[in-house]
C-alpha positions in Angstrom: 21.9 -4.0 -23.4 21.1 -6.6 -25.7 18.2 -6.3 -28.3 15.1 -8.4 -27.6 11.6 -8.8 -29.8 9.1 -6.2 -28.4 6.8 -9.5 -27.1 9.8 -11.1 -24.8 10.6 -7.8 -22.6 8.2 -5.4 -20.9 9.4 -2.2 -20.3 8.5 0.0 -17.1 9.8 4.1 -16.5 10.0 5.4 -13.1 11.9 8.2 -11.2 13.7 7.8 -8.4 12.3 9.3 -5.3 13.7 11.2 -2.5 12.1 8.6 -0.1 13.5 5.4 -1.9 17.4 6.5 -0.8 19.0 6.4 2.5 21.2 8.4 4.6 24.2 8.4 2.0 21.6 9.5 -1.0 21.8 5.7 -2.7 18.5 4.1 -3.4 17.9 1.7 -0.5 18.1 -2.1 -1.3 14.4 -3.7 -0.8 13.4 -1.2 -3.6 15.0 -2.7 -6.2 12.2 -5.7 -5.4 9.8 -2.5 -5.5 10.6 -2.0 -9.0 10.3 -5.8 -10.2 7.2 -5.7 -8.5 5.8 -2.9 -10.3 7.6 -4.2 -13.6 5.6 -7.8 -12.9 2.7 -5.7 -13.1 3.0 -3.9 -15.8 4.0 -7.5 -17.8 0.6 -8.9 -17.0 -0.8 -5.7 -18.5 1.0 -5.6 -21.3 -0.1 -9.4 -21.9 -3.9 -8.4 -21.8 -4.8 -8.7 -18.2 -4.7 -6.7 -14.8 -3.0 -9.2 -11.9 -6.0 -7.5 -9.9 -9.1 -8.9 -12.3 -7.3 -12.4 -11.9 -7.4 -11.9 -8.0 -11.5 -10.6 -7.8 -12.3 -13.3 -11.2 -10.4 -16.2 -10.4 -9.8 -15.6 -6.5 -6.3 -16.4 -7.6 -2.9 -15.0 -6.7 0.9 -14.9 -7.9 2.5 -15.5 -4.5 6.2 -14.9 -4.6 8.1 -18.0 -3.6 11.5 -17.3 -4.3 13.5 -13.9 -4.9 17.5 -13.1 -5.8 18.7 -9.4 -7.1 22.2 -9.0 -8.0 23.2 -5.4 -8.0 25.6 -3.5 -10.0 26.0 -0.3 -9.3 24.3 2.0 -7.1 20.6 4.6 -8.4 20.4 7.2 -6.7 18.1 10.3 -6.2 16.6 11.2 -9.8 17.7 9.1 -11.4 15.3 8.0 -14.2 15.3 4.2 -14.2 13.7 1.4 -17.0 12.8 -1.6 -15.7 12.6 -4.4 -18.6 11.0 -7.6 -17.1 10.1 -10.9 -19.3 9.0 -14.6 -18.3 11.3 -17.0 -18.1 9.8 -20.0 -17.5 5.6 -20.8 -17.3 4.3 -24.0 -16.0 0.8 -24.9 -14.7 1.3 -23.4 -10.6 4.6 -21.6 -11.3 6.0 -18.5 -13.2 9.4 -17.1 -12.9 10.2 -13.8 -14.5 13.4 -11.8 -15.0 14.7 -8.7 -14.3 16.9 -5.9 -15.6 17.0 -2.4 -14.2 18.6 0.2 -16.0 19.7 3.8 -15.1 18.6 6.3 -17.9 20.2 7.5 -20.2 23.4 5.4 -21.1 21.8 2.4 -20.1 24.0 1.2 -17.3 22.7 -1.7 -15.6 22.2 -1.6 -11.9 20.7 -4.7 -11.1 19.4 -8.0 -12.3 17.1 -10.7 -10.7 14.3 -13.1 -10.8 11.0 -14.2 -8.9 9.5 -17.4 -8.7 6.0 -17.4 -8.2 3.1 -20.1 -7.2 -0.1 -19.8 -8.2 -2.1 -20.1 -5.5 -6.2 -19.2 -4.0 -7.0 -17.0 -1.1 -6.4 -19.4 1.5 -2.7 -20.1 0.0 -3.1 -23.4 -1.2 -1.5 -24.3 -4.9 -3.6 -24.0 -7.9 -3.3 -24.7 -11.8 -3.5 -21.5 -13.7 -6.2 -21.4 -15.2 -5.6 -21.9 -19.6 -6.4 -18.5 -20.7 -3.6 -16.9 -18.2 -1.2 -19.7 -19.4 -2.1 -18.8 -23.4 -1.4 -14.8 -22.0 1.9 -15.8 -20.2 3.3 -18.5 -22.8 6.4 -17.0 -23.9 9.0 -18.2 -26.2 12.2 -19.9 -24.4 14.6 -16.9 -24.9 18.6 -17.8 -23.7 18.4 -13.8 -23.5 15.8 -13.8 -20.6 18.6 -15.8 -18.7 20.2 -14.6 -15.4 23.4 -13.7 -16.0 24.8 -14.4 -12.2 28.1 -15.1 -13.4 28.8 -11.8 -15.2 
């Protein structure tokens, strides 16, 4: 794992459940976007706002466009898990963020992906994020928040 600054990755802990794994005792796939969900959530938070004051405030949501996971080895049952999520790119209707999901301790990477969102109102139409989100999301242009697909 390569070092970041504190501000570029978030960091979420979670333990596997005996519900997230199927038949053969390996965490089931669609969790994996589980876990980048609850990392996403825990980014906004740790940038000074709750996703759900922007959704009751601004009647605005992150709606996920686009989603890829490339997975490395298998979590299983118990297994304590870090999530590290960071922003990647921010424009006026559309974030994409970053994943990295790590089995604890050792630090063996099991997965990594990206979302790309569009800011949009209740009915689903596209919106411009409103400035003081973008000042809360602006984050510096890090190669390290990159997709490493070819690895």
């Amino acid at each position: 794992m390569t070092a970041q600054a504190p501000d570029h990755w978030t960091s979420s802990t979670l333990r596997v459940r005996y519900a997230e794994t199927d038949q053969m005792g390996i965490v089931y796939y669609a969790n994996f976007l589980v876990w980048f969900e609850m990392g996403r959530t825990d980014y906004c938070r740790q940038h000074g706002f709750a996703y759900r004051e922007m959704e009751a405030r601004d009647g605005l949501y992150i709606m996920v466009a686009e989603c890829r996971c490339r997975y490395k080895a298998p979590a299983h049952y118990d297994d304590e898990i870090l999530v590290r999520t960071c922003l990647r790119e921010t424009r006026k209707r559309v974030l994409v963020f970053g994943y990295e999901v790590y089995r604890q301790p050792g630090e063996e990477m099991l997965a990594e992906g990206e979302t790309v969102h569009v800011i949009t109102d209740r009915e689903g139409h596209p919106r411009t994020l409103p400035d003081r989100y973008l000042e809360l999301f602006k984050a510096p242009k890090i190669d390290d928040c990159r997709l490493k697909i070819d690895d």
